[in-house]
Steps between C-alpha positions, in 0.01 A plus 500: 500500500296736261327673773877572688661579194187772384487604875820591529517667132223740628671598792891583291267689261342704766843562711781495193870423725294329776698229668312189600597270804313150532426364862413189502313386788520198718395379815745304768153285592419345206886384340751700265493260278398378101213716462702795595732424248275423203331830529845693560599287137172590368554872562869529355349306199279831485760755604812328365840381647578838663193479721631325771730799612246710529295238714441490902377194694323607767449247797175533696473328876819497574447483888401138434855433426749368793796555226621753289273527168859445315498142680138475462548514116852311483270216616264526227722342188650540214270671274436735767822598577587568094183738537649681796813538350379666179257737706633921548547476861482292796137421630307722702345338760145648657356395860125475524500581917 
C-alpha cells in the first residue's frame, strides 16, 4: 500500500486538479472471482470509500463467452456481485480476436 499511496502522491503533486480513474483489470479465462475482489478491497483500503466510483472493470476475452458478460458475472456469487454493484459503471468487456 506504501508504494500506491507515495505513487500516486507524486503524480497529484506534479498535476495539482488531476482526476484519477482506476481500471481494474480482469480476464474472462481465468474467473472473476475472490482474488479480484481482495485486491479491489485492498485498493479502496488505500484510496478510501469513494474509490469505487471512480473505478472501471475491464473484461478481457470476452469472445470466449456464449452469454452476455452481465450473465457471465451474475453467475459468479455473491461477493462478486456486491463488487459489481459498488463499481462507477457497468463492465467493459474487451475481445482478444
Amino acid at each position: 500500500h506504501t508504494e500506491i499511496t507515495r505513487g500516486v502522491a507524486l503524480i497529484a503533486a506534479e498535476h495539482p486538479g488531476a482526476r484519477f480513474a482506476i481500471l481494474l483489470v480482469a480476464s474472462i479465462a481465468a474467473r472473476v472471482d475472490g482474488p479480484v475482489v481482495e485486491a479491489f478491497d485492498s485498493l479502496r483500503q488505500v484510496f478510501g470509500p469513494r474509490f469505487a466510483r471512480s473505478s472501471l472493470l475491464v473484461l478481457t476475452h470476452a469472445d470466449l463467452l456464449t452469454t452476455s458478460a452481465s450473465e457471465y458475472l451474475a453467475g459468479s456469487g455473491p461477493a462478486v456481485a456486491d463488487f459489481l454493484s459498488q463499481l462507477g459503471g457497468a463492465p467493459l468487456e474487451i475481445c482478444n480476436r
